[in-house]
C-alpha positions in Angstrom: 99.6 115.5 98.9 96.4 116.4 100.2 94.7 116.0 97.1 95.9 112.9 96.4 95.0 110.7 99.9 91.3 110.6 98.8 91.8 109.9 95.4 94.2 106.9 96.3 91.2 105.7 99.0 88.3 106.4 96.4 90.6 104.1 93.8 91.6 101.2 96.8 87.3 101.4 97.2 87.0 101.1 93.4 89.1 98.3 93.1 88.1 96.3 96.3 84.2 96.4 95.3 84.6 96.1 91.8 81.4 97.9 91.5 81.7 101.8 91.6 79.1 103.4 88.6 80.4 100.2 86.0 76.5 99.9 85.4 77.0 103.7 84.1 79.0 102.8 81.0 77.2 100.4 77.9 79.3 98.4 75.7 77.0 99.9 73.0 78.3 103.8 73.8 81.1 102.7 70.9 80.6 102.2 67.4 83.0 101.5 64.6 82.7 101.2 60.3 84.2 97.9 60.5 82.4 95.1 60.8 82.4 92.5 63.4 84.3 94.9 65.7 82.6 95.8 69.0 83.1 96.8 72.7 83.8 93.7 75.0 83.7 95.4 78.3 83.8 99.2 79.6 83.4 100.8 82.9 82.5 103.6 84.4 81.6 106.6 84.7 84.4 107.4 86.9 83.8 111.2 89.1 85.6 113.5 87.3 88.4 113.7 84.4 91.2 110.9 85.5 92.3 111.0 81.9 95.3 114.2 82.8 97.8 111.5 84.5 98.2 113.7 88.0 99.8 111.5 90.3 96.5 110.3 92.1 94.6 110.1 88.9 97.2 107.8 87.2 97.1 105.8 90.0 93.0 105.4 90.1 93.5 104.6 86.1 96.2 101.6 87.2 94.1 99.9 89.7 91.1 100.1 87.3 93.0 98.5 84.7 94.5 95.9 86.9 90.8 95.2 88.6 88.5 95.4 85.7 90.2 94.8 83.3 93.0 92.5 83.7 95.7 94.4 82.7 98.2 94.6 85.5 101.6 96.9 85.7 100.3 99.7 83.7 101.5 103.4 85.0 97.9 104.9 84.3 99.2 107.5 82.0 97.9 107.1 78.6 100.3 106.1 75.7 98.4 108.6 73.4 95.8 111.3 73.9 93.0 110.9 70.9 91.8 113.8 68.4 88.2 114.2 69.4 86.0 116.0 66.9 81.7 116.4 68.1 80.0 117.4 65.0 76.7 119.4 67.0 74.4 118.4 64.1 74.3 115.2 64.0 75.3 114.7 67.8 78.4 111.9 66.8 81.6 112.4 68.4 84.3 110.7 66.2 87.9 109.6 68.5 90.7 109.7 65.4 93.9 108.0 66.1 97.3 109.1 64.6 98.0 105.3 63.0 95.9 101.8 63.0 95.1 100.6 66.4 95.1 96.4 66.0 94.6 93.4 68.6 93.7 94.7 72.0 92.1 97.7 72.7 92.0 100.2 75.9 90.3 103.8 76.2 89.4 106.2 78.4 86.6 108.6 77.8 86.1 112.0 79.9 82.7 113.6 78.9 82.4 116.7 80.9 78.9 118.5 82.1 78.2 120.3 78.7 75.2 119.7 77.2 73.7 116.5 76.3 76.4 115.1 78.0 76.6 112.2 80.4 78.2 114.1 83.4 81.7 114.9 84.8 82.9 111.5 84.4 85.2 108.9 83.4 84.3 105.6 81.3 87.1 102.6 80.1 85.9 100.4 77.5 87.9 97.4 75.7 87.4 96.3 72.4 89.5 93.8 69.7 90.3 96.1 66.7 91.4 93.0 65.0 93.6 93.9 62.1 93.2 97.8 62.5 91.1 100.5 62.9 92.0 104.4 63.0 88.5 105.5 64.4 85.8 105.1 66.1 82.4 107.1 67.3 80.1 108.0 70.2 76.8 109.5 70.3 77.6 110.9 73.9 78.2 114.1 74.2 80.7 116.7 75.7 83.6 115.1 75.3 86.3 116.7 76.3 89.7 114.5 76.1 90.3 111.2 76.0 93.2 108.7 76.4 94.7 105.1 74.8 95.4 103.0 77.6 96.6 99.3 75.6 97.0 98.2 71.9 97.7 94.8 71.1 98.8 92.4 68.3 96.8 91.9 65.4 94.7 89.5 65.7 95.1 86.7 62.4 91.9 86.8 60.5 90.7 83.2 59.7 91.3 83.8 55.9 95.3 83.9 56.7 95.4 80.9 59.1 93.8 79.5 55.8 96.8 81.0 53.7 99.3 79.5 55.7 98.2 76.2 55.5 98.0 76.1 51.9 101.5 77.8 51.4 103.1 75.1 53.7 100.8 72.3 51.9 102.6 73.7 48.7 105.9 74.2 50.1 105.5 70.3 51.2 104.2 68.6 47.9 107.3 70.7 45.7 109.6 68.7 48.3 108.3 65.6 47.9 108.3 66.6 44.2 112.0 67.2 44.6 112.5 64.2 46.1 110.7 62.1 44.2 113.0 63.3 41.3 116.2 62.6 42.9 
């Protein structure tokens, strides 16, 4: 209980200012092989690993959800921890997930103080995986775990909006086909 009083003030101080180290985090720390997908928001870095859902760190985790990015009610506890690989030649970290992430996209970071690493620290970043990705890659280093925090719906593409309107066009001019006939 000790433990946790600071960390609950340190997240109410978070949340209320809104400002913390967000300036710490770049949308452009991500990178995918799809196309047209990219990071939308991110914050941190966050003191320390908050990614191991103690009591006090899930609860610093659900008020920066809630504040930054709009996603209220969540425990703080991640729904899946990620597969981190570094490969120390080229210096890219690739996150792997288990299945496709699609729509809406949460994830927590924590890069520890190994080399070429940003720090002890905690970053959040939000990105549309549109119709699904299973990885993505960083060229920060010393990652040590990291956490899903949201997935979404697919997102519809614009080709199968375009799809649907010609199958119900069709499905229309064989009624009135039908009709016609009878």
């Amino acid at each position: 209980m000790k433990n946790l009083l600071p960390k609950l003030a340190a997240a109410a101080l978070l949340s209320a200012s809104g400002l913390a180290s967000a300036t710490d985090c770049d949308v452009a720390d991500l990178f995918f092989d799809v196309p047209g997908v990219h990071v939308a928001h991110c914050f941190g870095f966050v003191e320390g690993n908050v990614i191991d859902s103690s009591p006090a760190d899930k609860a610093l985790v659900s008020g920066i959800l809630n504040n930054n990015f709009g996603f209220p009610g969540q425990s703080g506890a991640p729904i899946e921890t990620i597969n981190v690989s570094a490969d120390h030649t080229s210096h890219i970290t690739t996150y792997d997930f288990s299945h496709l992430l699609t729509g809406n996209v949460i994830v927590g970071l924590h890069f520890g103080n190994g080399q070429g690493g940003p720090g002890n620290g905690t970053a959040f970043y939000a990105f549309d995986a549109g119709s699904g990705i299973d990885k993505f890659y960083t060229l920060l280093q010393a990652t040590s775990n990291a956490g899903l925090y949201r997935i979404g719906a697919p997102v519809p593409e614009p080709a199968s909006y375009a799809m649907l309107l010609a199958g119900l066009g069709l499905v229309g001019a064989i009624a009135r086909r039908r009709k016609a006939r009878a």
